[in-house]
C-alpha positions in Angstrom: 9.6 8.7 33.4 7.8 7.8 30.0 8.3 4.1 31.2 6.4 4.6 34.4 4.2 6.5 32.7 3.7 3.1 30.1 3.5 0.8 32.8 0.9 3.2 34.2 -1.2 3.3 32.1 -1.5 -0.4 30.7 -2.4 -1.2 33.9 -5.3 1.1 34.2 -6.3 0.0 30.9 -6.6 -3.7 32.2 -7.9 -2.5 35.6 -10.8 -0.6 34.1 -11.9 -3.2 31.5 -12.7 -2.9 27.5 -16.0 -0.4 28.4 -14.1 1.6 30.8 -10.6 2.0 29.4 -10.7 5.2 27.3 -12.1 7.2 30.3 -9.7 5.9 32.9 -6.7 6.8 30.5 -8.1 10.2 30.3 -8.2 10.5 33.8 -5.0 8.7 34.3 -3.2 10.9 31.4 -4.5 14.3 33.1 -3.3 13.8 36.4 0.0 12.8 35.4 0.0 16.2 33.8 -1.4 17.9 36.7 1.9 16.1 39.0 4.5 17.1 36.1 3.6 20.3 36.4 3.7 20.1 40.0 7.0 18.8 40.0 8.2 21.3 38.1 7.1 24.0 40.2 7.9 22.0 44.0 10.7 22.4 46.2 12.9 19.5 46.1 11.9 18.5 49.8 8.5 18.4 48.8 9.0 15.9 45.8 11.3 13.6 47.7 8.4 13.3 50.8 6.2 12.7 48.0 8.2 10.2 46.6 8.1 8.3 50.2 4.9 8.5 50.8 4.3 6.9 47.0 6.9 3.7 47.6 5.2 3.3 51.7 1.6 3.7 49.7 3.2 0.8 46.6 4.9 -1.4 49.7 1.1 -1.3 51.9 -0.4 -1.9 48.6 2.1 -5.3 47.4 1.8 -6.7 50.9 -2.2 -6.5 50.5 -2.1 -8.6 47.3 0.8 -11.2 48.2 -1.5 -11.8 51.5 -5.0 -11.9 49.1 -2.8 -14.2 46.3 -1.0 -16.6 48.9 -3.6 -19.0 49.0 -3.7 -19.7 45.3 0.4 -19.8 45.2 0.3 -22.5 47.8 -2.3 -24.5 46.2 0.2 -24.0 43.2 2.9 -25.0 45.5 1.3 -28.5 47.0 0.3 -29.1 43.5 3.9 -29.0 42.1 5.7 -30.7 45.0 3.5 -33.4 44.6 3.8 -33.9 41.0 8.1 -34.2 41.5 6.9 -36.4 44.7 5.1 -38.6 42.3 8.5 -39.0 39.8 6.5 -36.6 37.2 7.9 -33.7 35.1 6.2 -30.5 36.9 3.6 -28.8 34.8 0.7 -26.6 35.1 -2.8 -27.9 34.1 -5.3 -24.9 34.6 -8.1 -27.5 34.7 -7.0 -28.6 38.2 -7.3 -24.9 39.4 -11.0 -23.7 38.4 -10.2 -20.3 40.5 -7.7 -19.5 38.2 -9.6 -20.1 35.0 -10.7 -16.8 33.0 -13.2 -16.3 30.9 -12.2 -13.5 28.3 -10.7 -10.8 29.4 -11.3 -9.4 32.6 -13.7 -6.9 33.2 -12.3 -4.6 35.8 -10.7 -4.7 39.3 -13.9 -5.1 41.0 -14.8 -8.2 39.5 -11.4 -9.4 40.1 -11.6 -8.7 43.5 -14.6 -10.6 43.6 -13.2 -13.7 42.6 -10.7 -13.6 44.7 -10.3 -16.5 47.0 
């Protein structure tokens, strides 16, 4: 639980940004308090449809971004088939991909999504 709870919120701290962060953890930190206690005091039924619904929501959510990131991991794909095509030892050169080149760190989800390709 303290893991997820880690994992949680490092990611709302990137998806929020620097100016954004401290408020978003708040938020985060308070409603995982709210569903402890609500965990506590739920029936067992109730948790485990909860549960379900949480791993159908994550599953939706994963498909979403593997379909959104597929055309930059094929690019990545062509780009290293061709280098063993071409007798070279694979390696990555960010210059070759400008979509994938960040400027600082990134200042929130929607300007990710933005970007995306």
């Amino acid at each position: 639980m303290i893991a997820n709870y880690s994992y949680g919120e490092s990611n709302v701290e990137y998806l929020a940004g620097p100016r954004r962060a401290p408020l978003a953890i708040l938020v985060y930190r308070l409603a995982v308090l709210g569903m402890v206690m609500v965990g506590s005091m739920a029936s067992l039924g109730a948790i485990w449809n909860f549960a379900d619904l949480s791993m159908g929501m994550m599953a939706l959510i994963n498909l979403v971004a593997i379909l959104l990131l597929s055309p930059v991991a094929f690019a990545l794909l062509k780009d290293y088939e061709r280098q063993l095509k071409a007798g070279q030892d694979p390696t990555f050169d960010p210059s070759r991909f400008p979509r994938l080149a960040r400027q600082g760190r990134p200042q929130g989800l929607a300007r990710a999504l933005r970007r995306a390709p």
